[in-house]
N, C-alpha and C positions, 0 to 999 in steps of 0.2 A: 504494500500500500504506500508506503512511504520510502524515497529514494535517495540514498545518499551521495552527497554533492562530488565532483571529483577534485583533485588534490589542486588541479587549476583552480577551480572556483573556490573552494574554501582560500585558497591565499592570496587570489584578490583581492575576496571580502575584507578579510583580515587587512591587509593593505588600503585598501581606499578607508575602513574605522579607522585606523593609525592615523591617514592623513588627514581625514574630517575629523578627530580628535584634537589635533594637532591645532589645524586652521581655528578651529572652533574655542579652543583653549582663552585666549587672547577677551574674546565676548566674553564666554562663559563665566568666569572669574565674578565676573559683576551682576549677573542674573542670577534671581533666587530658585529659578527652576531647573538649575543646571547637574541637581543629582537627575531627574527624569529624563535628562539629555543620555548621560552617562551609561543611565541603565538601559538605555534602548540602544545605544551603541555598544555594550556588553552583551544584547543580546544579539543583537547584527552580528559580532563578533563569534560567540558561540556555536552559532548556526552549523550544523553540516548538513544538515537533510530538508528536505518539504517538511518535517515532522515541529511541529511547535518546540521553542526549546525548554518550554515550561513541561510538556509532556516526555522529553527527553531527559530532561533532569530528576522528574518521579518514578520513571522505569530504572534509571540508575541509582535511587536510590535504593531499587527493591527490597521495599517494605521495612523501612529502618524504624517506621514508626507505630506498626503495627505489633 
């Protein structure tokens, strides 16, 4: 169902959040909504598959809280 990205596109990704991280640092700093910036570029980052990475992350946690 869900497909994971190839080693090109994950380090793209990876690459273009570093760079928009970067560019974006400079604003950032002075807006107060710039943890929400962060965490949606952590989860840009994260990414390897179509698969949400919020569902990705509770599969790997299997069941630590059960």
């Amino acid at each position: 169902m869900y497909h994971n990205y190839s080693w090109l596109k994950i380090i793209l990704r990876r690459t273009a959040a570093l760079v928009i991280g970067l560019l974006a640092l400079p604003v950032m700093l002075f807006r107060q909504d710039r943890a929400r910036f962060y965490s949606w570029l952590h989860r840009y980052w994260s990414k390897t598959s179509n698969q949400p990475v919020w569902l990705a992350q509770s599969e790997a946690a299997g069941g630590a809280f059960w």
